[in-house]
N, C-alpha and C positions, 0 to 999 in steps of 0.2 A: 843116367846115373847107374853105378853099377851095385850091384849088394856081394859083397864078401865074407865067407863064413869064415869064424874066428878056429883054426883048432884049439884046445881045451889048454895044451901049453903054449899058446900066447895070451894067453887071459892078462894074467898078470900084469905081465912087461907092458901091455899095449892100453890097460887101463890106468899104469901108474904113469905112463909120457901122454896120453890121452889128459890127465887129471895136470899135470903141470903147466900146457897150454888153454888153459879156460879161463883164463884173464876176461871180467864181466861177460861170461857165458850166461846164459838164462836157456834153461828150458821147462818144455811141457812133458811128462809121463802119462802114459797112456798104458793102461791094460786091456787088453782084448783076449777073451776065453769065447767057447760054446757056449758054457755056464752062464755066464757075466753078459756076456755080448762087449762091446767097446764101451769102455768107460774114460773117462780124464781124469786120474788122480790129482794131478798138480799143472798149475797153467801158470806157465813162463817165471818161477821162481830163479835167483840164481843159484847157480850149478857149481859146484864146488869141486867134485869130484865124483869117479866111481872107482870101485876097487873089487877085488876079486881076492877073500882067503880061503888058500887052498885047504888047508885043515878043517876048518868050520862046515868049507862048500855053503859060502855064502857070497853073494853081490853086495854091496851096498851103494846104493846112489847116494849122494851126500847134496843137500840142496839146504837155502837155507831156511831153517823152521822143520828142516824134515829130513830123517835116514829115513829111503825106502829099503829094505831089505827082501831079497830077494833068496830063499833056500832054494837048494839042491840044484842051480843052476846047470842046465843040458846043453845048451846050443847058446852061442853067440853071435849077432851078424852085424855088421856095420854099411848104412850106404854112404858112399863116395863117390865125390869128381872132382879129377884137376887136382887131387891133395888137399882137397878140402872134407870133410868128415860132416855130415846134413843129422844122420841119426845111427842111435844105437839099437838093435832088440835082442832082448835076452829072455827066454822060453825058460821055464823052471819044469820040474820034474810032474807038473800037474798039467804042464801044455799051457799054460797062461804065458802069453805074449805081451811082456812088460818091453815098451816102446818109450825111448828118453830122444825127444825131437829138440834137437835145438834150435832157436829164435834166426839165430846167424851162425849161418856153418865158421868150424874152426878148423884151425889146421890138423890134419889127420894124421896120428903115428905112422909109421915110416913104418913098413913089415920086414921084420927082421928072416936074415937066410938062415 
């Protein structure tokens, strides 16, 4: 599997064609800090979408019963294989590693040139 870091101007694009293909996606979020140590926030809810506003500098996972939101988001990384998309983690400005796995990989955005 490979892991791909996202630059900060593909955020957007790549979470709103990401969010279009989740046709009965289900995942689990996961946060892992020093702090905290690894936690499960949510296990295999369905996955609705996630989004990126630039203005705000906010994530929001959208699942359902639950926006996790994410401020001052730093770093984006996505694994994949074959064009298939397995998980997303998104690092906030406190170094918390918010981790969105999903159940069954989906089809993974296409990286724009």
């Amino acid at each position: 599997m490979t892991v791909r870091k996202l630059e900060k101007s593909e955020w957007g694009q790549f979470f709103n064609d990401l969010s279009k293909g989740l046709k009965d996606a289900q995942a689990q979020v996961e946060i892992a800090s020093l702090k905290l140590g690894d936690q499960v926030q949510v296990n295999w809810l369905p996955l609705f979408g996630i989004v990126y506003d630039q203005k705000d500098d906010i994530c929001e996972i959208a699942l359902k019963g639950l926006d996790h939101l994410i401020h001052r988001p730093r770093e984006v990384n996505v694994e994949e294989e074959a064009g298939k998309l397995f998980s997303v983690e998104i690092i906030d400005g406190d170094n918390y590693h918010q981790i969105v796995k999903l159940k069954e990989p989906v089809g993974a955005p296409v990286k724009s040139s």
